[in-house]
Every structure is written in structure tokens, then in C-alpha cells.
C-alpha positions in Angstrom: 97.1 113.4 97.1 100.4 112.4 97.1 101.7 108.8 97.1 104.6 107.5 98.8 105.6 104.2 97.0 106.0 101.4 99.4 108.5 98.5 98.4 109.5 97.9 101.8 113.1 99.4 100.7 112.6 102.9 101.5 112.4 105.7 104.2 108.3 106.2 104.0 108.0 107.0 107.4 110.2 110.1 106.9 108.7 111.0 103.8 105.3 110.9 105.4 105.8 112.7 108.9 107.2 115.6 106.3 104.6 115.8 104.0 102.5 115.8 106.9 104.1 118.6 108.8 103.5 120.8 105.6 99.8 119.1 105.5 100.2 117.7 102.1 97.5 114.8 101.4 99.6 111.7 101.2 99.2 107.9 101.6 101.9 104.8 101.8 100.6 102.7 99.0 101.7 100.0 96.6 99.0 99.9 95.2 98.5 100.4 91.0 95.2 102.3 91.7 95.9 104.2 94.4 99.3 105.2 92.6 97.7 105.7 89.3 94.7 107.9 91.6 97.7 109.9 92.9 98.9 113.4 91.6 102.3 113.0 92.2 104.9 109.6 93.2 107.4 109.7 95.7 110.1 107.2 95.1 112.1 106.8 98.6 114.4 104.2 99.1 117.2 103.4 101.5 119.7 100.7 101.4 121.6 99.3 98.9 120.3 98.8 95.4 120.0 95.1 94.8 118.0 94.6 97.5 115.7 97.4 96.4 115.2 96.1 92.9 115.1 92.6 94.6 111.6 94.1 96.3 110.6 95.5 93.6 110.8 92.8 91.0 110.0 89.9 93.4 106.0 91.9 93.5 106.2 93.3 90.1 106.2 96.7 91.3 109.5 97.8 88.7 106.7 97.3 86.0 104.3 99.6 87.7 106.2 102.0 88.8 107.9 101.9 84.9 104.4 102.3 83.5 103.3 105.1 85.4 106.4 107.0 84.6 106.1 106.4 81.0 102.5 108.1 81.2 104.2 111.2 82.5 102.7 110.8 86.3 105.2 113.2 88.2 108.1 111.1 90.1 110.4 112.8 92.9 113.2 109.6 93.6 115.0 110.2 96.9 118.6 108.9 97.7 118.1 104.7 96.3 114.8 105.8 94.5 117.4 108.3 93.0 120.1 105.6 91.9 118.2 102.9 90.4 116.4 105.2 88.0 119.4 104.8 86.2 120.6 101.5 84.0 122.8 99.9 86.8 124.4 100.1 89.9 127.9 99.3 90.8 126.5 98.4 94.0 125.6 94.6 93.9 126.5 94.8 90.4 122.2 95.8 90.2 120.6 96.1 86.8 118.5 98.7 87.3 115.3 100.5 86.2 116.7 102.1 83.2 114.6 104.5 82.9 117.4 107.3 83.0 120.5 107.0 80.9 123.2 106.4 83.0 124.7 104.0 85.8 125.6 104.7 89.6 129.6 104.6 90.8 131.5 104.3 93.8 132.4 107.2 95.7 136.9 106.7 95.6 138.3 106.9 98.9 141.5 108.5 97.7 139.7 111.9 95.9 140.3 114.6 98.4 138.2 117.3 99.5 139.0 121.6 99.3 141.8 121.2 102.2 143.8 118.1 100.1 142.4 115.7 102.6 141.1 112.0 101.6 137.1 111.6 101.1 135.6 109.7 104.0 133.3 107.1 102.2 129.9 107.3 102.8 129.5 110.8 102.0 127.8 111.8 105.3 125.9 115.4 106.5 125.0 118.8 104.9 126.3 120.0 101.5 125.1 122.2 98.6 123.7 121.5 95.4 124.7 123.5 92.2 122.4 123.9 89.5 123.0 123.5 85.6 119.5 124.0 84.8 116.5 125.6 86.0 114.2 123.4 87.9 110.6 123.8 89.5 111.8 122.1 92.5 114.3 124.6 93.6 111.8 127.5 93.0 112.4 129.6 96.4 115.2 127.7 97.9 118.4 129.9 98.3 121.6 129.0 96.1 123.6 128.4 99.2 120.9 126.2 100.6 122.4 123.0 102.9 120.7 119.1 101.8 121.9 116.0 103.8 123.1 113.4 102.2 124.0 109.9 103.0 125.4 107.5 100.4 128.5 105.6 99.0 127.3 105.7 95.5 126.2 108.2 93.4 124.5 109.0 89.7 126.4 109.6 87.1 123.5 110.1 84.6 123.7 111.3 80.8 124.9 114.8 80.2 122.0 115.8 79.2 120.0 114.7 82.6 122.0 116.4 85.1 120.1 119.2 86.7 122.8 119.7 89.5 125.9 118.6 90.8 127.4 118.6 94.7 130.8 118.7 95.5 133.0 115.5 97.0 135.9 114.7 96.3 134.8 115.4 92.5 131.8 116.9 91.3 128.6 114.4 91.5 125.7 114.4 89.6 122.9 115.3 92.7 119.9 116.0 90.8 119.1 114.5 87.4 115.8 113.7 85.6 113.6 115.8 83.4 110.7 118.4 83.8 108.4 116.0 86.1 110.7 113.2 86.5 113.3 114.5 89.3 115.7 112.4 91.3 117.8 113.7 94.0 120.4 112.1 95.8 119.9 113.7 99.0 116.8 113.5 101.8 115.0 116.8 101.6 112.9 115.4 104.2 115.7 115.6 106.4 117.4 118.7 105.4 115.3 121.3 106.8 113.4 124.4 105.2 115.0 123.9 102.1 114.3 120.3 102.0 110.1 120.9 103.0 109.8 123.4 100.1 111.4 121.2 97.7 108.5 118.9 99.0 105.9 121.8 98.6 107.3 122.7 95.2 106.3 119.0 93.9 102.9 119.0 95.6 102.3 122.5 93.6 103.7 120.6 90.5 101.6 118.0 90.7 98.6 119.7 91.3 99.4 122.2 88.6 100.0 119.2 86.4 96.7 117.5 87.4 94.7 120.9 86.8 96.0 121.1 83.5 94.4 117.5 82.2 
């Protein structure tokens, strides 16, 4: 089973009506057992970031969802689940998780796109994600494949965690993390085919991780 982590800051719903279209095993929990029970964590989150790590410190679910990641349990952070992975925020000026290097930066209005034309902030609808490193979640999914995104901010991990990077204005950190610890800054449960076998790939990662204990 698959759990969706509930701090009432994220888009479980979503996350859930996908997972159940593919008929993936999944529950909305906040629950330590049921998360520790669970063979993989999604991290959703919508929003802006202090108010996410608002809900999760006011419960003391940053420390639970900090311990499970330490003890290698597979993570997938989607869109604010993505962001405050990292040390900070510029958005609400948000200490963050800092679990991943790095901090999270204002899209600039005045970068311009391939036709020399001003950035509209958020960065709204379908783009493309270029890898820099293999990863298991991408396994199947065509290079030219389409994600939507919706944000203002976005990661600007350590080198050495970015797994792809998406074109706007400049070229953004989209997917960061390590081998079982992925964060992507756009909703594959809103992007389509693409979007559901990134969601199948996890599931298969986390039960291939699970078999393996």
C-alpha cells in the first residue's frame, strides 16, 4: 500500500483518485503506523510553504515524516511537498524541512521565454522535463513527454541533487532527490499518461524495495 501523507496542505484527493484509476493500494493517513506500515510515501502539497510547514509542525508531523525518510522509506514530494524538502523557502521567508540541500526562489518576471517575451508568473500548464541523470521514475515515459505545472517558486537544490531541469525563463531544477527520495515540481497526477506511469513506476519501486527487506 501506498500512503498519501495528509497535513491538510496538500492535493490528496488528486493523488488518490489517480492511484486509484491505476488500482494501486493506497490510504490518506497521518498516521506514524500506517505511514511506517506503508511501502512507499507520497508527499503532496499545495499552497504556499509556510503554511505547509505551519501544519506540519503545529501536529509534529515534520518529525515523522523526517524520521521515516531517514530510514530510507521511499518518498515521491509533489509540487509544495517538492519545495520544502529543501532548507528554505523564499516564500514566507519558510525554514524548511532540510532534508535536501538547497532553498526554493522566486520565479523573475522579467526572464523571457524562447520568443524574447517576459515570463508570466506563476508558471502555468504543460512543459517538459530534461533529465541529467537516470531515474527509475521516468522508466517508460517518452523524452518529449508534457507535465503540468503550477508554481511561483521553484527548487534550486545542490548540484549534485538535480535529476532534471524544465525550461522558464531560465532552466529550473524540476526533479531533485536521490535513488528513493524523488521530488518533482510538477503534478503527475494531473499530467496524463506520463504522469500515471510515473505513479506506477514508484508503486513498482516501492514494492521492489519492500521485497528486497
Amino acid at each position: 500500500m501506498l500512503a498519501i501523507f495528509d497535513y491538510k496542505a496538500g492535493n490528496q484527493t488528486s493523488v488518490h483518485r489517480a492511484l486509484e484509476h491505476l488500482g494501486i493500494p493506497n490510504k490518506i493517513t497521518n498516521d506514524p503506523v500506517e505511514l511506517d506500515g506503508a511501502s512507499g510515501i507520497i508527499f503532496p502539497g499545495v499552497g504556499a510553504a509556510g503554511q505547509a510547514m505551519d501544519e506540519l509542525q503545529s501536529g509534529g508531523l515534520d518529525e515523522v515524516i523526517k524520521g521515516l525518510i531517514w530510514q530510507k522509506k521511499p518518498v515521491l514530494g509533489i509540487c509544495v511537498g517538492c519545495q520544502i524538502l529543501l532548507d528554505y523557502s523564499e516564500e514566507n521567508d519558510t525554514k524548511a524541512l532540510e532534508v535536501i540541500p538547497g532553498e526554493c526562489r522566486l520565479f523573475n518576471p522579467s526572464w523571457v521565454d524562447y520568443e524574447n517575451i517576459p515570463i508570466r508568473v506563476p508558471h502555468m500548464g504543460w512543459n517538459q522535463v530534461e533529465l541529467v541523470k537516470e531515474c527509475e521514475l521516468f522508466d517508460g515515459i517518452e523524452p518529449d513527454a508534457d507535465f503540468y505545472f503550477v508554481h511561483s517558486y521553484f527548487p534550486h537544490p545542490k548540484e549534485e541533487f538535480i535529476i532534471g531541469t524544465t525550461r522558464y525563463g531560465i532552466d529550473f531544477c524540476s526533479v531533485h532527490g536521490r535513488k528513493g527520495l524523488w521530488a518533482v515540481q510538477f503534478h503527475p497526477e494531473k499530467s496524463g499518461r506520463p504522469g500515471l506511469k510515473m505513479l506506477q513506476n514508484f508503486h513498482k519501486f516501492c514494492q521492489e524495495t519492500a521485497d528486497a527487506k
